[in-house]
N, C-alpha and C positions, 0 to 999 in steps of 0.2 A: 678305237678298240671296240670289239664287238663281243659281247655273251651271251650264247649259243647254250642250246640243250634243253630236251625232252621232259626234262622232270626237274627246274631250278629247284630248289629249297628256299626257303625262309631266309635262312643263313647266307644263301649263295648272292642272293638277289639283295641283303642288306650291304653284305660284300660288295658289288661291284660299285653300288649305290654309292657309298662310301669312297672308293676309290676313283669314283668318276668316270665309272666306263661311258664310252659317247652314247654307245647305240646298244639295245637289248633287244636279239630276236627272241619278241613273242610265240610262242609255241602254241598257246592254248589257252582258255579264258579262267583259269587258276593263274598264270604269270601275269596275265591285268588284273586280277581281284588283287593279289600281293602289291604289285605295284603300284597299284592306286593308294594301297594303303602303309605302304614305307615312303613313297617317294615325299622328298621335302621340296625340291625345285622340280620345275621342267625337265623331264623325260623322255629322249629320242628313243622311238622304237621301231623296227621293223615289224611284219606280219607275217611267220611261214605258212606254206600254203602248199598244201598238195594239190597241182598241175591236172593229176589225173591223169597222165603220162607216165605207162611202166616201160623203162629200156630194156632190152634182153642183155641181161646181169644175172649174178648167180639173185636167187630170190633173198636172200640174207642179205644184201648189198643195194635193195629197190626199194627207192621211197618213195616213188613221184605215185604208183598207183591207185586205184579209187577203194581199192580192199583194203587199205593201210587206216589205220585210226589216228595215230598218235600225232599226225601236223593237223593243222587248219585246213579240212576242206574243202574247199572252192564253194560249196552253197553253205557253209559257214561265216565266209571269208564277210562276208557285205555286214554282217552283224557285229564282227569283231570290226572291222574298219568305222562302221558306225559309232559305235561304244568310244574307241579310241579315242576321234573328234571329237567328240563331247567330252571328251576327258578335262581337268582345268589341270591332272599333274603331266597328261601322259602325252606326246608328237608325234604325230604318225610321219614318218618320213618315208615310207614306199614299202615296199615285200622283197621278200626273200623265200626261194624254192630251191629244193635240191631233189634232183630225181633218181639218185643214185649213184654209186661209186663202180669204175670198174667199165666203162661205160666205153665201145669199141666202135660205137657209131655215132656221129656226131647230128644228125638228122631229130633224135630224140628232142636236145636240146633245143632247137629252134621252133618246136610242137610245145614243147612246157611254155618258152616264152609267149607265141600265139594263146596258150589258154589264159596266162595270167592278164592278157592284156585286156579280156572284156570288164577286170573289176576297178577300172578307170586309170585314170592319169597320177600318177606321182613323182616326185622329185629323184627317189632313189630306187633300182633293182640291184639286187643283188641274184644273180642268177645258178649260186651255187657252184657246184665240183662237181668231178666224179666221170673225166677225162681220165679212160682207160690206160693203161702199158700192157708192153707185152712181156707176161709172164710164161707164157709156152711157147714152144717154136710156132705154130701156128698161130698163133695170135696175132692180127693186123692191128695195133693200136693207129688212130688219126694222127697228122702229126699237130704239132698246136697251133701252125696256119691254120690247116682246117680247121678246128675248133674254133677260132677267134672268126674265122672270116662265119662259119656258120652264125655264130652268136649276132657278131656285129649284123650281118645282115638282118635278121630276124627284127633285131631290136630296131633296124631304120624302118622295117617294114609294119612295127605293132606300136612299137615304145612311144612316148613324146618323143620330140626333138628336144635334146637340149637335157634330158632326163640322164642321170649317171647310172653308169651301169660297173659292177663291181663282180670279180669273180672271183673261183676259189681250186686253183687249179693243183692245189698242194701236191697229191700223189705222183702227178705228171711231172714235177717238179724234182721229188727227190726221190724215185722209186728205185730209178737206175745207178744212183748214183751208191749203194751198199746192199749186202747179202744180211740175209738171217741164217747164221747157223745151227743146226740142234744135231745133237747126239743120240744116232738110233739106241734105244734100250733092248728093244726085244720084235724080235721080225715070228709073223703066224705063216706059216702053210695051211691051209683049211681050202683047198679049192680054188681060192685067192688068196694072194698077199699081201698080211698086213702086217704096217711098220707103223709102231711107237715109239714117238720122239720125246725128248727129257722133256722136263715141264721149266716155263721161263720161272725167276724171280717171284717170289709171292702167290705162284699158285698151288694149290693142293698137287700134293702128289700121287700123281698116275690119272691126273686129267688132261694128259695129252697134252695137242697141239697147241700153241700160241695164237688163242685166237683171233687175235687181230690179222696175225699174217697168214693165217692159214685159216683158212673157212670150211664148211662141213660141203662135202660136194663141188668146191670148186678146186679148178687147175693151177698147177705150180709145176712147174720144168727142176726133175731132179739132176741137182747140178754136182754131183760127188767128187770127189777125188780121182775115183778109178773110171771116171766117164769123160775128162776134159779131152783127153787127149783123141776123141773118138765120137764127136758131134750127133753121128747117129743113132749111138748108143744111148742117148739121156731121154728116159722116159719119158712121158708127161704123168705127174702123181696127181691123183683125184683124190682128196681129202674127206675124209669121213666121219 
């Protein structure tokens, strides 16, 4: 099991500690100061790392690029892996990068793995997610041959031999498999037109879209009632 995220807590990080999570991607050198000073045994952790590789994704969706702050940047990276070694609670067991979600070209993936490979040899990569579907008619998502042979190759051509390599192909995995429904409220004429959908479970009301499935500026294929029967009819909705 693995514990992921940006901003652990106190609490989150006594949590997993407790429950024996294996491996903790570190994020940033607040998640070793905590850790160093909850941990009671040995400690496997990973090191995220921004690659420095942006994919063309919606930009709400891109992590890998050199403008982003919030992972471990690649002329951080040697410091933190430093630290870590010398640690007596904490194991470095290899890195982990993720360069974005939503991702329609598989070439990015194998540029993230070349950059991580200059900050040396380790046991484990994890080399993330964020293998595209296709949400609009025009969308060519990869299919996940390509993705895998792209990765594999990369990784015989940077990685150790013999190093595990681990991915995260989640979206690819069950995007196609269910629909999100919402209920228009209220449609604007102004020029253009715009349509506001209910608000999910627990959000304030009249903040819109569901943001996880709908992002501000990216594409979703409006799939209605009164459009199946007529393929050419279904827009493509750009989210705002």
């Amino acid at each position: 099991m693995y514990l992921h995220g940006n901003a652990k807590t106190t609490a989150e990080l006594t949590m997993a500690l407790d429950a024996g999570v294996a491996t903790v991607v570190v994020d940033n050198f607040d998640d070793i100061d905590r850790l160093e000073q909850l941990a009671t045994r040995p400690q496997r952790v990973l090191i995220r790392i921004i690659p420095g590789v942006a994919p063309e994704t919606h930009e709400s969706q891109s992590t890998g690029g050199r403008r982003l702050q919030v992972r471990t940047a690649l002329d951080q990276a040697r410091e933190a892996i430093t630290r870590i070694r010398a640690s007596e609670k904490l194991q470095l067991d290899g890195l982990h990068l993720h360069i974005g979600s939503q991702i329609l070209d598989t070439e990015p993936f194998a540029r993230a793995v070349e950059a991580v490979s200059v900050l040396g040899e380790f046991p484990v990569y994890d080399v993330g997610g964020g293998l595209g579907v296709r949400y609009t008619l025009k969308d060519e998502a990869p299919t996940v041959e390509q993705y895998l042979d792209t990765i594999a190759t990369a990784a015989r051509n940077y990685l150790p031999a013999g190093a595990k390599l681990v991915i995260e192909p989640g979206r690819s995995l069950v995007a196609s498999s269910c629909v999100t429904l919402y209920r228009v409220t209220t449609v604007k004429h102004t020029g253009r037109t715009f349509v506001a959908v209910g608000r999910r479970h627990g959000r304030q009301p009249g903040r819109g879209a569901h943001r996880s499935g709908l992002r501000g500026g990216s594409g979703h294929q409006d799939d209605g009632p009164a459009r199946r029967d007529n393929p050419a009819r279904r827009p493509s909705v750009r989210v705002r």
